[in-house]
C-alpha positions as CSV (number, residue, x, y, z in Angstrom):
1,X,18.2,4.9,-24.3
2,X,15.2,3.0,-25.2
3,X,15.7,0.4,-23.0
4,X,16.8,2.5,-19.9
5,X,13.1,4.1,-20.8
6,X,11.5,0.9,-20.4
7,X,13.1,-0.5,-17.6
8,X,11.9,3.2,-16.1
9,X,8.9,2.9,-17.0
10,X,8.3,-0.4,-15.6
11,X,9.6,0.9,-12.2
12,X,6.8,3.6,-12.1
13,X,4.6,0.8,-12.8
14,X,5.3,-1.2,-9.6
15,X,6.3,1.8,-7.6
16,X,2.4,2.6,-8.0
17,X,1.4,-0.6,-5.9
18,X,3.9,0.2,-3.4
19,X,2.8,4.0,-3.5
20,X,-0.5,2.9,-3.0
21,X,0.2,0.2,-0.1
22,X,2.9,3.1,2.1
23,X,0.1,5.2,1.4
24,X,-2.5,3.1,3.4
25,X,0.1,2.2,6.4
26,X,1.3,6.0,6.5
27,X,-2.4,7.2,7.0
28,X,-2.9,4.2,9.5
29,X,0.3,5.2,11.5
30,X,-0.4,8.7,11.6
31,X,-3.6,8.5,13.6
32,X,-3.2,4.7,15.0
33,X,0.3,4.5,15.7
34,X,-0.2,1.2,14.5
35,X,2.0,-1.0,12.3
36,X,0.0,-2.7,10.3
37,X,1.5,-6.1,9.1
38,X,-1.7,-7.6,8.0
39,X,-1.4,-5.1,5.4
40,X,0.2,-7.5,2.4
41,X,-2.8,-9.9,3.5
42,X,-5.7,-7.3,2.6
43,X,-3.9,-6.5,-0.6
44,X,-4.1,-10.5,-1.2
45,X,-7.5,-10.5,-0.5
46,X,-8.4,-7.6,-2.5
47,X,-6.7,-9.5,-5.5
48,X,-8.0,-12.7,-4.3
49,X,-11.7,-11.3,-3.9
50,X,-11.7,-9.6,-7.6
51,X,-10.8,-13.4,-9.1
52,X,-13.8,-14.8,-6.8
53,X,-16.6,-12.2,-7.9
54,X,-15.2,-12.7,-11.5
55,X,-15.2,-16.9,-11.7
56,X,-18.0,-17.3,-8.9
57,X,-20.7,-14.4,-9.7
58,X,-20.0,-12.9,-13.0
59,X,-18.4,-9.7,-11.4
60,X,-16.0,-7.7,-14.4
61,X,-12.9,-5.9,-13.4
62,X,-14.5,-2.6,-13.3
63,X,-16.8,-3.5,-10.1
64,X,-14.8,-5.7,-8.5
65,X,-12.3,-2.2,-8.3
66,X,-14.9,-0.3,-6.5
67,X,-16.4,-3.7,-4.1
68,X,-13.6,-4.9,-3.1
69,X,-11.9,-1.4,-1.4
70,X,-15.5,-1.0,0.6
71,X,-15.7,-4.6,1.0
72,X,-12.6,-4.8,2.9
73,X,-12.7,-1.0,4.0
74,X,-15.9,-2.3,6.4
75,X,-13.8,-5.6,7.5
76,X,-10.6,-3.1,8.6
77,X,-13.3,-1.4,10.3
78,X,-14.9,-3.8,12.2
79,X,-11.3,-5.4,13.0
80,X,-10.1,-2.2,14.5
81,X,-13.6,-1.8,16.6
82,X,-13.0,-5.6,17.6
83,X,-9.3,-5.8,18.1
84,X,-7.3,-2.9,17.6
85,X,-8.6,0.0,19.7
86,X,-8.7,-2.4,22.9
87,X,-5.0,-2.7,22.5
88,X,-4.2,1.2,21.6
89,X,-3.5,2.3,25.4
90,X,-0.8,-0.8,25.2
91,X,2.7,-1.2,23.9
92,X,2.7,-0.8,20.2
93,X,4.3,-4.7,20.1
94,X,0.9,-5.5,21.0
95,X,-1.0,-4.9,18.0
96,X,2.4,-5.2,15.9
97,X,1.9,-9.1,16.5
98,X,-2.0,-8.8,16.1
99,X,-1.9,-8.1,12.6
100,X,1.1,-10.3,12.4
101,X,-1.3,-13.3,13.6
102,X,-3.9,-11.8,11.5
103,X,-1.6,-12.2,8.6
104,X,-1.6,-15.9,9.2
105,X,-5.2,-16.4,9.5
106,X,-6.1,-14.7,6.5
107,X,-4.0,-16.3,4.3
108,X,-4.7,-19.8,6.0
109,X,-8.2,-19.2,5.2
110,X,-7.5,-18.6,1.4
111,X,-4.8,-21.6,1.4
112,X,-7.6,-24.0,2.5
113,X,-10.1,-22.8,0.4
114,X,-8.1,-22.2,-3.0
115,X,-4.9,-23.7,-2.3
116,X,-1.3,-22.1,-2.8
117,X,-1.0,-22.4,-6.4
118,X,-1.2,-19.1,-8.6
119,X,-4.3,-18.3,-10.3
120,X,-4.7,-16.1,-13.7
121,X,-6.6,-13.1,-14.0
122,X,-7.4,-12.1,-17.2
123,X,-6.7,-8.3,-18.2
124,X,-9.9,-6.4,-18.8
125,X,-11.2,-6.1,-22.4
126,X,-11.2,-2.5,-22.8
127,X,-7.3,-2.3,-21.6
128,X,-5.6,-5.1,-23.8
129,X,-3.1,-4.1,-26.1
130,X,-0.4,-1.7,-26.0
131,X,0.0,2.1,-26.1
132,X,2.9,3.8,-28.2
133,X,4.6,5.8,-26.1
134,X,6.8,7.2,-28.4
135,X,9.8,5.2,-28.8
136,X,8.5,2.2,-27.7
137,X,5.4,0.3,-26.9
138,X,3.7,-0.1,-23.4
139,X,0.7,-2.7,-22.5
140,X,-2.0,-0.5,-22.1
141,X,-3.0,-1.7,-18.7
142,X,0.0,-1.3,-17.2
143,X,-0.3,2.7,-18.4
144,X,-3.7,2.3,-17.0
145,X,-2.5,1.2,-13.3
146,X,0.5,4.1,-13.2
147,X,-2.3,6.9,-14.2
148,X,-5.0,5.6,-12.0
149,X,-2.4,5.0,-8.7
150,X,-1.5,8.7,-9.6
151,X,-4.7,10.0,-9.4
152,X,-5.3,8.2,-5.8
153,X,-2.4,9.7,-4.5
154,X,-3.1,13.0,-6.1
155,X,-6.9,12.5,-4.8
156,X,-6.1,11.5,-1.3
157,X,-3.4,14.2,-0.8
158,X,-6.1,16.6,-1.8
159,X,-8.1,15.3,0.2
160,X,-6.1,15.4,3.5
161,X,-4.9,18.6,2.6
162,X,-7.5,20.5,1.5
163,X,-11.1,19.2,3.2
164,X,-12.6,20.0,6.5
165,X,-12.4,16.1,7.0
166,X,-8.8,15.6,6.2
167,X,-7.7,18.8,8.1
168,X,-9.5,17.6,11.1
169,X,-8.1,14.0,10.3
170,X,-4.0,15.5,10.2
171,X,-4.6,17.6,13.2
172,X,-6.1,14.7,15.3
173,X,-2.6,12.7,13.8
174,X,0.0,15.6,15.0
175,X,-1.8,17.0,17.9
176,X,-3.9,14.8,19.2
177,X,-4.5,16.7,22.7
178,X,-4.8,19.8,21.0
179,X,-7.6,18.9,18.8
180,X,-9.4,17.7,21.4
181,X,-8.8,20.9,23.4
182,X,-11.1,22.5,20.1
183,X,-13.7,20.2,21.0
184,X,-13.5,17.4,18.3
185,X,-13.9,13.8,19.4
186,X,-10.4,12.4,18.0
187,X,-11.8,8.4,18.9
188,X,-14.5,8.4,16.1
189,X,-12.0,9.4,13.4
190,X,-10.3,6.2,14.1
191,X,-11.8,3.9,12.7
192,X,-12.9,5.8,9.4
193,X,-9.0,6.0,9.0
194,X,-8.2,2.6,9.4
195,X,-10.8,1.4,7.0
196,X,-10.0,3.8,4.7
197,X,-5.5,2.7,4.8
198,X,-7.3,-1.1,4.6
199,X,-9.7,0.0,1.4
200,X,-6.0,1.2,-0.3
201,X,-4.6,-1.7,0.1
202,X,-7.6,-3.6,-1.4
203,X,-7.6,-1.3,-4.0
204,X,-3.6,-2.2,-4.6
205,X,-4.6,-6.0,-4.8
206,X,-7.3,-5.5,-7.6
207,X,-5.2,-3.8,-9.6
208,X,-2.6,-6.1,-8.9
209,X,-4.5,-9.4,-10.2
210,X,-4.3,-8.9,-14.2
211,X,-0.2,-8.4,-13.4
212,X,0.9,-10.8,-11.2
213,X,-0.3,-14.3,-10.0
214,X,-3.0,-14.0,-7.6
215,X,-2.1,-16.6,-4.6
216,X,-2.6,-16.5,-0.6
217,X,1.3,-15.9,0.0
218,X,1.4,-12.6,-3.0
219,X,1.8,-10.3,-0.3
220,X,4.1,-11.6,2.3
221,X,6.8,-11.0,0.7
222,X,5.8,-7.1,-0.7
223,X,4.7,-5.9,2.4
224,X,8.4,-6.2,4.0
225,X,9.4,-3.7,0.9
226,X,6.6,-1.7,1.4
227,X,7.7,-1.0,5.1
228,X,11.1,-0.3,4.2
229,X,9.1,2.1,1.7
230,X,7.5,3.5,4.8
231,X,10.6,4.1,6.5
232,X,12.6,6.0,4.2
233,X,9.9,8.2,3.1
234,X,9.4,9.1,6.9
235,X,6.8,7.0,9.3
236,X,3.3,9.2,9.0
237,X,4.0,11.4,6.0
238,X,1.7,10.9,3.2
239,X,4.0,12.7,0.6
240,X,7.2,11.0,2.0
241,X,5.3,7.2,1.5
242,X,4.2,8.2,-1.8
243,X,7.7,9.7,-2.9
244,X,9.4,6.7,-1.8
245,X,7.0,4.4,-3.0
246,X,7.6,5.7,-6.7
247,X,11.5,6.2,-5.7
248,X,11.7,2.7,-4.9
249,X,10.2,1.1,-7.8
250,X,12.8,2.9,-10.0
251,X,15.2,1.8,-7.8
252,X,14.4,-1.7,-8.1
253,X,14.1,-1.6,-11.3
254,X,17.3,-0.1,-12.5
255,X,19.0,-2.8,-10.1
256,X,17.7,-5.8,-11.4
257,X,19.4,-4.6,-15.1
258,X,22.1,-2.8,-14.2
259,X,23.2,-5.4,-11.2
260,X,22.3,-7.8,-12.8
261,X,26.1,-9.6,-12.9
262,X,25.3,-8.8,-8.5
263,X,21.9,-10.6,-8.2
264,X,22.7,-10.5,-4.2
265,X,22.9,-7.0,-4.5
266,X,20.3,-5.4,-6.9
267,X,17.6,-7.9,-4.1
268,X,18.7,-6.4,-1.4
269,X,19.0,-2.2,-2.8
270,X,16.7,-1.5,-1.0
271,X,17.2,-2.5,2.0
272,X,20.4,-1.0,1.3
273,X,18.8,3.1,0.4
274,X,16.6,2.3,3.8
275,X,20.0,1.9,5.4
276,X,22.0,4.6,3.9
277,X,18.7,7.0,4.7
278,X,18.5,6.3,8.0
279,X,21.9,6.9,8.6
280,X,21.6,10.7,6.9
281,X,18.4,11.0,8.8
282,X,16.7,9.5,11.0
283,X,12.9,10.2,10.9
284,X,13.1,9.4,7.2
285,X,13.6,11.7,4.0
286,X,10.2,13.4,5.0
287,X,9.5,12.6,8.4
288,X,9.5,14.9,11.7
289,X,12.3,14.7,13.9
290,X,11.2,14.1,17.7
291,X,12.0,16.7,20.1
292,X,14.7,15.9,22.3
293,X,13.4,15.3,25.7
């Protein structure tokens, strides 16, 4: 029982960066339309950009969580001004292989600059350790990461849900020629949004670098989960990326101990749930059917 606790709780634990990441590309989606696969590289650089304020400036943990987001929050902003929005009117293949390219720049920049060997982050001070959790101990950042991804999502659903800013922000996503019938210019919430879906992802990558190695190629291979993340939880719904996100983690987790004797089978679960999802429905677990034309 102890051990199926652990193994739980570890899910949770990287279910929170994926909750996180689906998070970002749902709210992008939702007003943009866009697929975002330059994603996984802003959570690199987030992770990336907290080692380089550390070794390079002196910066702690603690800032680098709150300069990295608006850091990169102002460069998805000035990306989508520059790139994105002149290819909105187009297919969406268009800016699908944008970020795509982005992807490759990005992480050629950090390749030439730092190379493509793994670098160590240490764990903050004031979170080393371990928490007892009862019947069993649990490093305490790790506690940390799963509490404060839960309070994102919590704050960002709030937010969306209960501000003038994110009701005008959902109205502009669903009915975009509606809201503009009330008056409100849908174009300059745009931009905000995809800054703020780029600042989550950032914000995923810092809290990522005491965990896991921070390198240029650390989120190439996440961000294919986090899509299938996306997917089943319904393209556009906040609660369905979040759901899924956490879902996911425990899924992944239970797999790689309890099919373990399948190794080719617990890596690809869950691309397995994605399939099985969209075959029960196919908008996703939370997502809105289209209207049949």
């Amino acid at each position: 029982m102890t051990g199926f606790l652990q193994h739980t709780f570890d899910g949770l634990v990287n279910g929170a960066f994926y909750a996180l990441l689906a998070l970002g590309l749902a709210v992008i989606f939702g007003m943009l339309r866009v697929v975002n696969f330059a994603h996984g590289a802003f959570y690199m650089l987030g992770a990336m950009g907290a080692y380089v304020l550390l070794t390079e400036f002196g910066v702690p943990f603690w800032w680098a969580l709150v300069i990295m987001p608006v850091l990169l929050g102002a460069l998805g902003m000035a990306l989508e001004r520059a790139f994105v929005h002149r290819l909105a009117q187009l297919d969406p293949l268009y800016n699908f292989l944008l970020t795509f390219g982005l992807t490759l720049i990005l992480q050629d920049l950090v390749k030439s600059r730092y190379g493509v060997q793994s670098i160590p982050y240490a764990t903050p001070g004031e979170l080393g350790g371990s928490v007892d959790l009862g019947l069993f101990d649990f490093p305490t950042y790790r506690v940390f990461v799963l509490v404060f991804a839960v309070a994102i999502c919590v704050g960002v659903w709030w937010l969306l849900t209960h501000s003038r800013v994110g009701m005008v922000v959902r109205a502009a996503t669903e009915r975009p020629e509606l809201t503009r019938a009330f008056g409100i210019n849908v174009g300059r919430w745009v931009t905000p949004v995809f800054g703020f879906g780029i600042a989550l992802a950032g914000l995923a990558g810092v809290l990522a670098a005491p965990m896991r190695a921070v390198n240029p190629l650390m989120g190439a291979d996440l961000i294919i989960v986090v899509f299938a993340v996306v997917v089943i939880g319904g393209l556009g719904s906040i609660f369905g990326s979040v759901a899924a996100g956490f879902g996911i983690g425990l899924v992944q987790a239970w797999g790689v101990v309890y099919l373990a004797d399948w190794p080719i089978l617990s890596q690809t679960l869950v691309f397995i749930v994605m399939a099985a999802v969209l075959m029960w429905r196919p908008a996703g677990l939370f997502g809105r059917e289209e209207a049949p034309a």
